[in-house]
Structure formats: C-alpha cells, structure tokens
N, C-alpha and C positions, 0 to 999 in steps of 0.2 A: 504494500500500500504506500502511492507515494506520502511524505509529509509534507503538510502545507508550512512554512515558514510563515511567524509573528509578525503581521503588518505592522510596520511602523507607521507613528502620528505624523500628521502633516498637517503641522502650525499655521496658521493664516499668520502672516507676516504683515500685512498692510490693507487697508481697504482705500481707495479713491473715488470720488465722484466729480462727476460734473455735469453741468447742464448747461441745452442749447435750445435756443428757439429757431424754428424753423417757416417761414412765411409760407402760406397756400398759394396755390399758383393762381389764386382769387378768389375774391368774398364767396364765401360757403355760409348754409345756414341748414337744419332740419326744423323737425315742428316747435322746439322750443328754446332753439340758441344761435349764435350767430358768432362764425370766427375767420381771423384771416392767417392764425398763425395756429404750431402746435411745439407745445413745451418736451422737450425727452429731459430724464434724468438718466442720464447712461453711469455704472457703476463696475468698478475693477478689483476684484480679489484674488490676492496673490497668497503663491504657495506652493512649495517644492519645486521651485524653479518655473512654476507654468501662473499664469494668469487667465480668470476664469471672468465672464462679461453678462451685465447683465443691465436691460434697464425697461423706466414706463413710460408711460406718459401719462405728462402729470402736471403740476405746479413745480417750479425751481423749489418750491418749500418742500417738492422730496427729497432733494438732494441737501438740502441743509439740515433734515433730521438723520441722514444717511451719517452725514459728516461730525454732527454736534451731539447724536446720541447716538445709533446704530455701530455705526464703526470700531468704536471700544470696545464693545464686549466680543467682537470677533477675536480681536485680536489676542492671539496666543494659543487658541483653540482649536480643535481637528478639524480640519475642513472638510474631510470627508464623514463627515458624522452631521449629513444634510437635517435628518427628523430634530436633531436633539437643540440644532443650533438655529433652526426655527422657534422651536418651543422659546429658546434663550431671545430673539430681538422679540418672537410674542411680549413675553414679560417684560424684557424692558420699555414696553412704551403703553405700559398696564393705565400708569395714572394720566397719559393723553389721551388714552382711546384706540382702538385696535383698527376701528375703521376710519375712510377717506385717504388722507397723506399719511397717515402712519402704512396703512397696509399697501398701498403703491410702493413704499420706502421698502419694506419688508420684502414685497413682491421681487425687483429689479436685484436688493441682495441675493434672494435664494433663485432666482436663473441663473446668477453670476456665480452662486455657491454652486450649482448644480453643472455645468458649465467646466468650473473647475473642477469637480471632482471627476469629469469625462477627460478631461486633458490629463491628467494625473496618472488615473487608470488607464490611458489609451483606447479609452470606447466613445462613439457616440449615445450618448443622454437618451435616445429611445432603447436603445441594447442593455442601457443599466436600470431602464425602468421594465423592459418588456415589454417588447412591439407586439401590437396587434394586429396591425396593415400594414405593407409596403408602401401603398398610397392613398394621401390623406384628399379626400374629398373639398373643393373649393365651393364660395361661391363670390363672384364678384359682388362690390357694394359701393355706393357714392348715392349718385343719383341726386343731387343736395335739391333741397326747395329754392337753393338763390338761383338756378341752372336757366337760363331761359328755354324755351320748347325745343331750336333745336339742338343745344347743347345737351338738354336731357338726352333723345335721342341718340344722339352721335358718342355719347358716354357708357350709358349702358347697352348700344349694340354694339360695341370697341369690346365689351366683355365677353359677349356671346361670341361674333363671328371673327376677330382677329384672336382672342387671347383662349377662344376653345373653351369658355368656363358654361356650360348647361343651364345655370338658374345664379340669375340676380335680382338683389337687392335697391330699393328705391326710397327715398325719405319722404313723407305726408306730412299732414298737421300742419304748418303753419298756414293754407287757405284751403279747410277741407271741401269749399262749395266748388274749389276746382280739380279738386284731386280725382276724381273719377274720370275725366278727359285726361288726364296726366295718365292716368294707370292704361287707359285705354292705348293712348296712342304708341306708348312703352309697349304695350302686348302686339301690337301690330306689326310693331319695328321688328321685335326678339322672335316673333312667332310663334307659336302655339306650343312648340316641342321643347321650350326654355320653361325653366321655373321662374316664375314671378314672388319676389317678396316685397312687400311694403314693410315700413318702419316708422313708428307716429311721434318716436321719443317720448309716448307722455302726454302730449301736446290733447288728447278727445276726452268728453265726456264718455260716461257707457252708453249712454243711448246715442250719441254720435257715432261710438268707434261701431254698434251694433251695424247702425242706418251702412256706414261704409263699408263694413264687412257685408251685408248685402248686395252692394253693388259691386266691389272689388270680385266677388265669388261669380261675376258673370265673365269674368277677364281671364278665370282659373288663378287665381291670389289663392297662392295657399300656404301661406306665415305670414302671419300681422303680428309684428315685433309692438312690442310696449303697446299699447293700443290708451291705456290710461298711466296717470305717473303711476311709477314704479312701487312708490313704499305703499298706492293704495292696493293691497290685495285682495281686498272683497270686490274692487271694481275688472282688478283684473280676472280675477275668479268667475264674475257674471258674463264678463265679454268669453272667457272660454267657456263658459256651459251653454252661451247661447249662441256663437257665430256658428257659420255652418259648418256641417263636418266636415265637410273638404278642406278647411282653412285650422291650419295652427297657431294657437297662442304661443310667444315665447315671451322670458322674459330671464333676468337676471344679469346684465352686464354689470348692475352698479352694486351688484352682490360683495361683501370683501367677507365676512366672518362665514364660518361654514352655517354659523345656526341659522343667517338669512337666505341660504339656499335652502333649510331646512325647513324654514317657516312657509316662503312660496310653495311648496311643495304641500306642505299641509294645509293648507290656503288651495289648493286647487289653479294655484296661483298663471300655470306655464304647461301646455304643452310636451314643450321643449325646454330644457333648461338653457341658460346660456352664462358664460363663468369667462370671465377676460386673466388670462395668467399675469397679466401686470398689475394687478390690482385684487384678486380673491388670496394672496400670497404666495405667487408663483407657482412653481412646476409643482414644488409641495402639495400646496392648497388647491391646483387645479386638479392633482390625481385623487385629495379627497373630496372633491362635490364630484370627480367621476363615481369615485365611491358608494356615495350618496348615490347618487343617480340609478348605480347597478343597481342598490337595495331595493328602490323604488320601482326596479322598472321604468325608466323615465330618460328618453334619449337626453343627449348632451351636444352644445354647440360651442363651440368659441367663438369671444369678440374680438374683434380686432388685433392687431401685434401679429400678425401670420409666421412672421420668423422666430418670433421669440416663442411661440406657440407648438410649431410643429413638432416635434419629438414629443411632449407632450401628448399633443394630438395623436400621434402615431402609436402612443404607449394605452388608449383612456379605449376601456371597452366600451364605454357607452355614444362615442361619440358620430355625432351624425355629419357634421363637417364644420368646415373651418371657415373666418371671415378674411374674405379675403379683399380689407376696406383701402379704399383709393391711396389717403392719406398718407396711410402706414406703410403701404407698399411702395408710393414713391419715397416718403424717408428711408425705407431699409434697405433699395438701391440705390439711395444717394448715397449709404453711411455705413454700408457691408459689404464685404466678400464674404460670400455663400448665402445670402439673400434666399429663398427659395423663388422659382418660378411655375406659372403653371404647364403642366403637359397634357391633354385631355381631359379638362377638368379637375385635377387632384397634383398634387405635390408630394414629393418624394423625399425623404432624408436622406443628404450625403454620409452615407455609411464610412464614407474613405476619411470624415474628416471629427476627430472627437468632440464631445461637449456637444455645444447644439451649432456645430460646424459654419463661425459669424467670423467675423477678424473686422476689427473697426477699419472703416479708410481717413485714420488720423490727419491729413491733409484738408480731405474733402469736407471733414468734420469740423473742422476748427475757423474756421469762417460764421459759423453760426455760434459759435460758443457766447457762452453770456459770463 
C-alpha cells in the first residue's frame, strides 16, 4: 500500500486588493436603476509561491473592508483549509453584518482563496470541487430599458445568431405599458426556436407582473426574473402560483446569507433559484444554496460574473445555466486571460489551466484603477 506523505500548511503570506471602475459603453438602465459605470473589487492571495484571484462587483467599500478588516485574519493561516477560513472572515464581520458589502468582500476573498488553493494543488477548481458537466449551459443577457428599438434588436439577436447562445435574456419594468411591443418585437427578431426571458428587477406590482405574465406567455416568455422586489416574498410567491405554467419565476441574485435562499424557498418564493458567487460568498457559498437547492429539488441559476462563476457552475448539481450578462463579459475580456467564451451555447473549463484558469491583464487593468 502506497503511503501518503503529511501535507504541509500553506501560510497565506499577504492579501491585496484593489478597485476599479469601469464606464459602460452607454447609459444603461433596467426596471428600477440607472448606471453608466461598474465598480470590480479584484483581490490577491498569496501562498507557497503561487497567487490565487478573486473579485465582485460591488462598491470600492468592498475593497476597503477587504483591506481594513478581512485581510488580517488571513494572514498566517492555511490556505488551503477553504471551509474553515470562510467560517473565520464569517465571524469576523459578525458585529457589521454578514450581508451587502461585507459578503461581496467575503465573496471575491474565497474565489481568490479557492483559486489558490487550485494553483497550489495543480488542479482546476471544478476537478477539486467535482465536475458535473463538461459544459456549462449559457444564456445571453442585456437587453437594458435605456436601449432604443433598434438597439434592442440588434443586441439581443448578436446573442442568438452570431454568439450561438439558444435563449436570452431582456430587462422590463421601467414602462411596463410598453413592454409587451418590446417582448414582441425581441421574439420576432430571435425567432420562435430561442428562449425568451424577461427581467423586471422588482420594478411590478403583482397584479401588474400577473397582467404581463399574460401577455409575455403569448410571445412563449418562459422566466420572469424578479417580477416584484425581491425581499417581498408573498408577492413573489403569488406571481409564481398564478403566472402560467409555461413561465418561470426566479429569483435570488441579491441572496448573500444561505438562510435567505432558505426563506424564498419556503416562501414559494422562485421557481428557479438564482445565487450570484460574488456576493452569496463565493464558490463556498454558491456550492451551498447548490446544496440547498438539491435538498429541495429546486433547479439553480447563476447571476452574473460568468468567469468567476464557471467551475462552480461546472461542479453544482443543480444547476440549470449560467448568466451570461453583457456587462460582465465585456469586463472579463477586457481584464482576463482565460475569460470563458461561448461555443454552442454553453462554456467549457480550461482543464489545462488550475484555479479557475483567469490571469489579470495588469496593463489593460490599471487604467481604470481608482
């Protein structure tokens, strides 16, 4: 029988952060915000020679909790001891609060912890979690309310027929008396054979988001994302018992604690779940509301971050696909090597490269630094 030799610890040496803001390529807006720019808080942990990357997007006040509280208690501790040293930034941000900017903060550490601990080991971060698929199912997303008609158009049929992605994604709610020409003309462009989702952010009443779920279901709309705000769960609960069955409720991006995945779910809350790993506390925290989700029986989606997402993705039995939002995708080709792209609608992890196979383009990146 061979003997396994005594793993030695591997000290975190340092943590780094820093934050950049990056301008949209023009005013954007959904049903109930309006922005031209997006904040990353990108974060560096070193250790046994390799450096492991992680970050969200978020307020620069992630990166200042990162730097002024988080930081310390890493330091000196095993890095590869990802569950334990979660639990450790949990507690320490016990008396601010575990969700908002503390768990974005938490979040971009533990990609970065996780990350490292694949560079370390020599594996890719789906290989140390347990792949489930070779390839992760997409779907495009944008679509913004600021878009004029044919900007809509020409955006989300860029998704369908150049970029080969099957079903996207559309923003509602800011004029819902026009949104049913919007969906309509969107289904015409992409064609019958693309999946249609809308996305309300929040922005409807329930007897609104019902009225549009009626009409969106003649378009074939089948996920109405947020349909009422989020923390209401009786509203969201009523828009899913009574939209029609063809059409899914989702909800949960602005999830951070597992017990508020917990609570929609008990709520009737979602459909679909949906859990963004920069903010529900990373790769950690996404594998447990996959968790969740298996217990329940209750598919799973991610928001946003596609690259910081995918191995994740690739490891989470529950999961039904991935967001693959305009935003985030031009930032992660402006600011990564190994980026993920799509190939037939779904994305694949580079197996050849460990951690969650990213390398910053510190050049391309530091132009934008704040």
């Amino acid at each position: 029988m061979q003997t396994i030799s005594p793993r030695v610890a591997c000290p975190v040496e340092r943590v780094t952060v820093r934050a950049y803001r990056i301008p949209t390529e023009g005013p954007e807006s959904d049903g109930t915000l309006e922005w031209d720019a997006t904040t990353m808080t990108y974060v560096e942990v070193a250790a046994a020679g390799e450096v492991g990357i992680g970050y969200t997007y978020g307020d620069a006040a992630c990166a200042t909790l990162v730097r002024s509280t988080l930081a310390s208690v890493l330091e000196g501790k095993d890095a590869l001891q990802t569950a334990a040293l979660h639990g450790t930034l949990a507690a320490k941000v016990r008396n601010d609060g575990i969700t908002g900017i503390a768990s974005m903060a938490i979040s971009a550490v533990d990609v970065a912890l996780w990350d490292l601990k694949g560079k370390i080991l020599r594996a890719p971060v789906c290989t140390l979690l347990g792949t489930a698929r070779e390839r992760v199912p997409l779907y495009g997303s944008g679509g913004f309310t600021s878009y004029a008609p044919g900007q809509l158009l020409e955006h989300m049929t860029a998704w369908v027929h150049e970029s080969g992605i099957p079903r996207v994604k559309m923003k509602i709610g800011r004029d819902p008396e026009a949104d049913p020409k919007r969906v309509a003309s969107v289904r015409r462009a992409i064609g019958r054979d693309a999946e249609l989702y809308v996305d309300a952010n929040g922005a409807c009443s329930v007897k609104q988001a019902l009225s549009l779920a009626e009409r969106f279901a003649c378009e074939d709309v089948s996920w109405f994302e947020e349909p009422v705000y989020h923390r209401d769960l009786a509203g969201n609960a009523a828009v899913a018992r009574s939209a029609p069955s063809s059409m899914e409720i989702s909800n949960g991006e602005y999830g951070y604690a597992l017990d508020e995945f917990a609570s929609m779910l008990d709520a009737g809350a979602a459909d679909v779940l949906q859990a963004d790993v920069t903010r529900c506390g990373g790769i950690t925290g996404f594998m447990a509301v996959d968790a969740l989700c298996d217990a329940r029986s209750v598919p799973l989606s991610s928001h946003c971050a596609p690259a910081a997402t995918l191995h994740a993705a690739a490891a989470a039995k529950r999961l039904r696909h991935v967001e693959y939002f305009f935003d985030h995708v031009r930032i992660e080709r402006m600011f990564f090597d190994g980026a993920p792209e799509p190939d037939g609608g779904a994305a694949a992890c580079d197996t050849t490269r460990p951690g969650i196979g990213l390398e910053l383009k510190r050049q391309d990146a530091e132009r934008y630094a704040l």
